[in-house]
N, C-alpha and C positions, 0 to 999 in steps of 0.2 A: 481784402479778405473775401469779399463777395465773390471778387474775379477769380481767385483760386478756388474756391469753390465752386465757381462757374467752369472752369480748367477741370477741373477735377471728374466732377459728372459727366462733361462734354469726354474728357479722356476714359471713361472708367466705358462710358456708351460705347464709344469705337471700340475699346477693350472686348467689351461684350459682342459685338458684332460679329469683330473679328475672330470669337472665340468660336460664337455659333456658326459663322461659315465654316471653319477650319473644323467643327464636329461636325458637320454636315459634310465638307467634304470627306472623310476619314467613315462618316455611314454610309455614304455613295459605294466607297471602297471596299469597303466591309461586306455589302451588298452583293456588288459585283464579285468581288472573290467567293463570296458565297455560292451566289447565281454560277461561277464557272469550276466549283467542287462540285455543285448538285450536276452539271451539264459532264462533269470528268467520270464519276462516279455511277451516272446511266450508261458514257459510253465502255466503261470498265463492266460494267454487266450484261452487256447488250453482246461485246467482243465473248467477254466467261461461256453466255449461253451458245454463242455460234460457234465456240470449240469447244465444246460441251457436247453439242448436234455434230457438229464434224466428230470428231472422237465417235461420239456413239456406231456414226456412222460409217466407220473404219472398221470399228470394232464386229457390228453385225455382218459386216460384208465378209470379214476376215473370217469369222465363226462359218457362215454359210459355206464359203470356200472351203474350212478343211470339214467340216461334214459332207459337202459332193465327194471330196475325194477321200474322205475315207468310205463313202457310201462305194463310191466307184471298186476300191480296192477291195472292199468286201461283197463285190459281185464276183471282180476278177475271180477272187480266194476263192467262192463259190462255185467258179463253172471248172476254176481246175482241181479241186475237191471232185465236183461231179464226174469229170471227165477222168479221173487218177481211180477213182471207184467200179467208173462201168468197163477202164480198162483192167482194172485186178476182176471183176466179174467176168470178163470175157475168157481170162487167164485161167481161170478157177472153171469155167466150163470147158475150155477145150482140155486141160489137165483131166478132167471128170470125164468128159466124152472119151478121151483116148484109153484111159483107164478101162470104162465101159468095152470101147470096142476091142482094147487088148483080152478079158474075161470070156467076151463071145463070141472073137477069134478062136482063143485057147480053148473052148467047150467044144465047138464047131470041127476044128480039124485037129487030122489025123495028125499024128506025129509026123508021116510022111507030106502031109500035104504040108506041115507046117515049115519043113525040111527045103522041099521046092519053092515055098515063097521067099526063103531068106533066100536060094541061089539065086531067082530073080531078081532079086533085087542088088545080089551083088555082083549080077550078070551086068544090070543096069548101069551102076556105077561104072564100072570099066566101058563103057559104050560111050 
């Protein structure tokens, strides 16, 4: 009886042993899987922020690009505005000048003299 008792503690000890390596290995594991989520989990945030900074930086690049060109086109629009203006201004004086100098021809001459410019001039044409 002694000896199965003695059997017994000697087997229950290895039991234990074996129980506490087998939970020590399974904490090692546990561990390590741990340690390579915490290791998975920076490299997932570390990748988020560097396309995060990429992205941004597509983003401000692409904003700048169409404000030059639309800064660009709204020069263009601008000088041919300017340009579409001082030629209707130009248009609008000589219409006024000719006007003018039609008034101070017709004041100035004679009916005859007026008479002799249009022949010269349609002397002109036939030449």
């Amino acid at each position: 009886m002694m000896e199965k008792r003695r059997q017994k503690v000697i087997n229950d000890l290895d039991s234990a042993a074996s129980e506490r390596k087998r939970a020590e290995t399974l904490a090692n594991e546990r561990e390590a899987a741990l340690k390579n989520s915490r290791q998975e989990a920076t490299k997932i945030l570390s990748d988020a922020k560097d396309n995060a900074q990429k992205t941004s930086t597509e983003i401000v690049a692409g904003a700048n690009s169409e404000a030059a060109s639309i800064r660009q086109k709204a020069e263009e629009d601008a000088k041919q505005a300017k340009a579409k203006a001082l030629e209707d201004a130009r248009q609008q004086v000589a219409d006024i000048s000719v006007a003018i100098a039609e008034k101070v021809i017709a004041k100035n001459l004679s009916a005859e003299d007026q008479k002799d410019l249009v022949d010269q001039f349609i002397k002109g044409l036939n030449d």
